[in-house]
N, C-alpha and C positions, 0 to 999 in steps of 0.2 A: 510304715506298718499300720496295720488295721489293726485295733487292739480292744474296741471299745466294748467287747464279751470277753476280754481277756483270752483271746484265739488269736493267736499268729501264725502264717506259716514260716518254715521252718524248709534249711535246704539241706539237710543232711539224713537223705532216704533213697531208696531204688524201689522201682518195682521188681517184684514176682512174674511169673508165667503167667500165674492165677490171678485172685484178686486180691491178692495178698501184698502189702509193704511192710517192707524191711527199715528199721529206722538204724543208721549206720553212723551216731553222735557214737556209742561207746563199744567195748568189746562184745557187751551184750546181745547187739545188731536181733531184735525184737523182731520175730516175724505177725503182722499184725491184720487181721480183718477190718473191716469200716466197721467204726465205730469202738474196735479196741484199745487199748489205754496199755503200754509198755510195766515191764516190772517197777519202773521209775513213778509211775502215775500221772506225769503231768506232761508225758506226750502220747499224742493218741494218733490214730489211721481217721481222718477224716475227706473227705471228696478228693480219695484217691493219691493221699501224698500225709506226712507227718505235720502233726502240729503242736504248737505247746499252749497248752490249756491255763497258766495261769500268769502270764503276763501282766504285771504292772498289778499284783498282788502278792500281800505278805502274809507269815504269821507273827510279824510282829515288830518293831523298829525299837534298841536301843544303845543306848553307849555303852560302850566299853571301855578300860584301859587296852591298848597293842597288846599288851603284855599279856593276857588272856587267851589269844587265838591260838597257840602261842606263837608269839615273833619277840625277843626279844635283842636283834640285831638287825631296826626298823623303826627309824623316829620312838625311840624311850620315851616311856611317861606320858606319851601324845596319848587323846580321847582320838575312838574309832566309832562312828556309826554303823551299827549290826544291824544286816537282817538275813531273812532265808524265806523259800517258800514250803512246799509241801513235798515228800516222796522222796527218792533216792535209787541209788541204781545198781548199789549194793545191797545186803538183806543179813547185815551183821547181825549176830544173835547177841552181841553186848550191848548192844548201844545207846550210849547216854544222851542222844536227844531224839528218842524214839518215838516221842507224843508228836514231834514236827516231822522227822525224819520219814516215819512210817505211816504218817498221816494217810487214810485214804479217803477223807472226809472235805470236803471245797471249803467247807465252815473254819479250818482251819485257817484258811486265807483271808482273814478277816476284816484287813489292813490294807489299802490301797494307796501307791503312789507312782506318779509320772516319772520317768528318769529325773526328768528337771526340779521335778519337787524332791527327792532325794537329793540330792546337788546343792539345790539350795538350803532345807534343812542341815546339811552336813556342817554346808560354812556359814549358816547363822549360829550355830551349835556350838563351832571353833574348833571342828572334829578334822583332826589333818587325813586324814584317810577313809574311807568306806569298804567293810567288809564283806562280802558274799560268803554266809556262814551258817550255822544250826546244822540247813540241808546242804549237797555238795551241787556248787554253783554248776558244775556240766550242765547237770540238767535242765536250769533253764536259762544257759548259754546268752538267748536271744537279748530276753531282759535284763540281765548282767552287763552286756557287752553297751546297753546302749545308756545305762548307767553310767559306765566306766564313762562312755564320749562325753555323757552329762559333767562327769565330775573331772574328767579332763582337762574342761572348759573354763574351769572356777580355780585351775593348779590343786585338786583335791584328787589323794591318791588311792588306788583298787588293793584290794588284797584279796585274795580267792582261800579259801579256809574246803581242802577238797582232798579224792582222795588219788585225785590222778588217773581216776578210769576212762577213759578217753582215749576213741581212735587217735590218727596221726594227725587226718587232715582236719577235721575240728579244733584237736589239739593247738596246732600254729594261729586259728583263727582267736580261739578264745585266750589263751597267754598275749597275745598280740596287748590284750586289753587291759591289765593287769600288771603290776608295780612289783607287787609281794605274793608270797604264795607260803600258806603251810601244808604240807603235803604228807597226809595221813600215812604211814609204810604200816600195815596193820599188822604183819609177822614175816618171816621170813621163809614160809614153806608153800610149796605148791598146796599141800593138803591141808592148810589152815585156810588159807584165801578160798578153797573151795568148798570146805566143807562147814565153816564158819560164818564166810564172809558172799559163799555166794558167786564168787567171781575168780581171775586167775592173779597170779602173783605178776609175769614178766609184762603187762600193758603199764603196771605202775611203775615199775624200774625203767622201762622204755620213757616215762613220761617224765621222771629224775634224769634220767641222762640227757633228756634232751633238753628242760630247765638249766641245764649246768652247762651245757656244752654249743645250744644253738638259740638262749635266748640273753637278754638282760636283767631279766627277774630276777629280785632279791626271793630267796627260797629257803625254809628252813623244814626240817623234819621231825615230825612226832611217830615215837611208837607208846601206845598204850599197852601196859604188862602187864597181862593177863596169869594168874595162876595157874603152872599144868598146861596150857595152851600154846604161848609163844615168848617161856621166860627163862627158856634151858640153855646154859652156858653153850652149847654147843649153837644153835642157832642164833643165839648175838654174837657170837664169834664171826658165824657166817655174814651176818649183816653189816658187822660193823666192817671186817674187812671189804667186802664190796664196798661201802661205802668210800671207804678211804681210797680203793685203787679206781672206785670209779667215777668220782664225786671230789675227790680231793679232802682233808682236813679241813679245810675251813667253814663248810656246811654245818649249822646248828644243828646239834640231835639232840631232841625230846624224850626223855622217859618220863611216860606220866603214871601215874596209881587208877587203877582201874577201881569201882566199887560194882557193888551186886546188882543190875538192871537189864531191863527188857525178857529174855530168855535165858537171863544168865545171873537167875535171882541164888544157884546154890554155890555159887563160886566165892571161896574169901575176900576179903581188901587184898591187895597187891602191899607183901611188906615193904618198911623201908631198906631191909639187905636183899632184897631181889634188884630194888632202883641201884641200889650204892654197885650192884655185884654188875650192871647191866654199866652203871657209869665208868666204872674200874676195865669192864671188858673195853668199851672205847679209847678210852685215854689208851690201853696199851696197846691200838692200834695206829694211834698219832692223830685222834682227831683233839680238836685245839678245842672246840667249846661244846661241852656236853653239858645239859641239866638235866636237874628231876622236879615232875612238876604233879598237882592234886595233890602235896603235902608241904608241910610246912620245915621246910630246911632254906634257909638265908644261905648258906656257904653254897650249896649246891644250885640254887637258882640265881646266882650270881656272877657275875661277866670276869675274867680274870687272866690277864695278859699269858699267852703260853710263851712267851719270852722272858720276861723277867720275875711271872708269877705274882702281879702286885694286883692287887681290886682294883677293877674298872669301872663296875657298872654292881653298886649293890641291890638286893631285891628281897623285900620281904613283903610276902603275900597283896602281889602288885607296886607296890609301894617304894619307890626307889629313895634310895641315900646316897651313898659315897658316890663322886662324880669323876672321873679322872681321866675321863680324854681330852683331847687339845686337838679339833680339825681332825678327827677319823685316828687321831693317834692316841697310843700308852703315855700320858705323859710323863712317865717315868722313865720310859728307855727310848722311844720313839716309836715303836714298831707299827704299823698298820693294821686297825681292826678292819676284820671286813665286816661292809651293812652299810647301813642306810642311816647314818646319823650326822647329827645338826652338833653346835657348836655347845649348848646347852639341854638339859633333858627336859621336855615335858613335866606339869607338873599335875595331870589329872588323877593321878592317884588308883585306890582300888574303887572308885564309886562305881556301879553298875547304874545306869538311869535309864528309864522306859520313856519314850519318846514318842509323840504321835502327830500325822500330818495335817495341818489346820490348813 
């Protein structure tokens, strides 16, 4: 790839009759003039075909614990090298990283690195995985994917931190690339995803079902509990049971506390009996491991055998304790956790560290 303006192209477009392209990466399918720029921002209509405008630019590089994106059935306690670029291709009215998300400003990209220099930083750092995260990786696909080959190369593994909007056939190309994934489910109704979020509900259930069913991705799911919006017993009801009849039990679900941001400065905190009421509605539909997360509850952010019910994996505010699996198992009863884990947990902790490429 030619990359040295930060312009690549990009194969995921059709023409028009006119002179118009279609860029056909997400549901969205953008109809675009020369010289237009998608509701994502960082793919544009350029000499007649789609491009993405910011290639091998960041707003920003740094550590994380796993445990933050959230995954926490996915190398525990391991440090994760974050970053993201600019724009999005949803247009959520809550959204907590809307300075980068909604960026439409290049200045935000203010950080530059080669796949290779990402790769390398990761495992001079001792960062077992690299996340594509802030903004949601689809959209720039390109530079993600040849990340992922970079850190492939070194046994350093991808996570995709996204909200699952994405046609079919990008979709297979981009997972392809990719280890872990947390996958935003933002409410459970046609009229929230639309009227909220911009976009539709069933491209993102299509994108779980097919994570679960036609790939190897470890995958787990976050829903953020919005007040009044997407937090009524009757639509976790719906969610969770889809989830279980379509997704199986073993899938991590997320309930995280929403706070006041973006377009959504007059809405409350998200209580703690909305999380417990939204954890309660799960479990009675037999999914195994449910947290809640953006508050501080240890029992509830913690891993805990649905067999014999004994602590697996303790958690308080990143920070693990209690350790008691044995090779992927309860080592209390035997039984089989599903995820992605090692014989020993990680030991980086809640440090957050900013990180920059020399």
């Amino acid at each position: 790839m030619d990359n040295s303006d930060n312009t690549v192209a990009t194969h995921y477009w059709r023409h028009l009759d006119n002179d118009h392209v279609v860029c056909t990466l997400c549901p969205r399918e953008c109809e675009l003039r020369e010289g237009k720029r998608g509701v994502c921002y960082v793919r544009m209509a350029q000499g007649g075909e789609i491009v993405l405008t910011s290639y091998g630019r960041s707003s920003g590089f740094c550590i994380d614990p796993i445990e933050k994106k959230p995954l926490h059935h996915f190398l525990p306690g391991t440090p994760v090298l974050s970053f993201g670029t600019a724009g999005c291709n949803l247009t959520c009215a809550f959204c907590q990283n809307w300075d980068i998300s909604k960026s439409r400003h290049m200045e935000t990209l203010s950080a530059a690195a080669t796949p290779e220099q990402l790769a390398k930083l990761a495992e001079q750092t001792g960062s077992r995985s690299v996340a594509f995260t802030y903004n949601d990786p689809v959209i720039f696909m390109e530079y993600a994917l040849d990340v992922a080959a970079a850190c492939h190369e070194r046994s350093i593994k991808t996570v995709a931190v996204t909200a699952g909007y994405i046609n079919p056939e990008p979709r297979r190309e981009f997972f392809a690339g990719m280890d872990a994934a947390n996958v935003d489910l933002k409410g459970f109704t046609e009229a929230f995803y639309h009227r909220i979020c911009g976009g539709h509900l069933a491209p993102v259930l299509d994108s779980l079902r097919y994570l679960k069913h036609e790939t190897q991705v470890w995958f787990e799911i976050t829903t953020l509990l919005i007040p009044g919006e997407n937090d009524s017993p009757v639509e976790l009801d719906a969610m969770c049971r889809w989830i279980s009849d379509e997704l199986g039990p073993d899938v991590p679900l997320h309930f995280t506390a929403f706070h006041p941001d973006f377009h959504m400065l007059d809405k409350p905190r998200t209580p703690m009996s909305s999380l417990l009421q939204a954890r309660d509605i799960a479990k009675a539909h037999g999914l195994h491991y449910v947290y809640v997360g953006n508050v501080h509850d240890v029992k509830d952010g913690s891993t805990w055998c649905p067999s014999c019910g004994e602590l697996l994996i303790e958690r308080d505010a990143y920070r693990l304790g209690t350790w008691a699996l044995q090779h992927g198992c309860c080592q209390h009863c035997g039984t089989k956790i599903p995820g992605v884990f090692e014989d020993y947990p990680g030991k980086w902790g809640p440090r957050r560290l900013p990180v920059e490429i020399k």
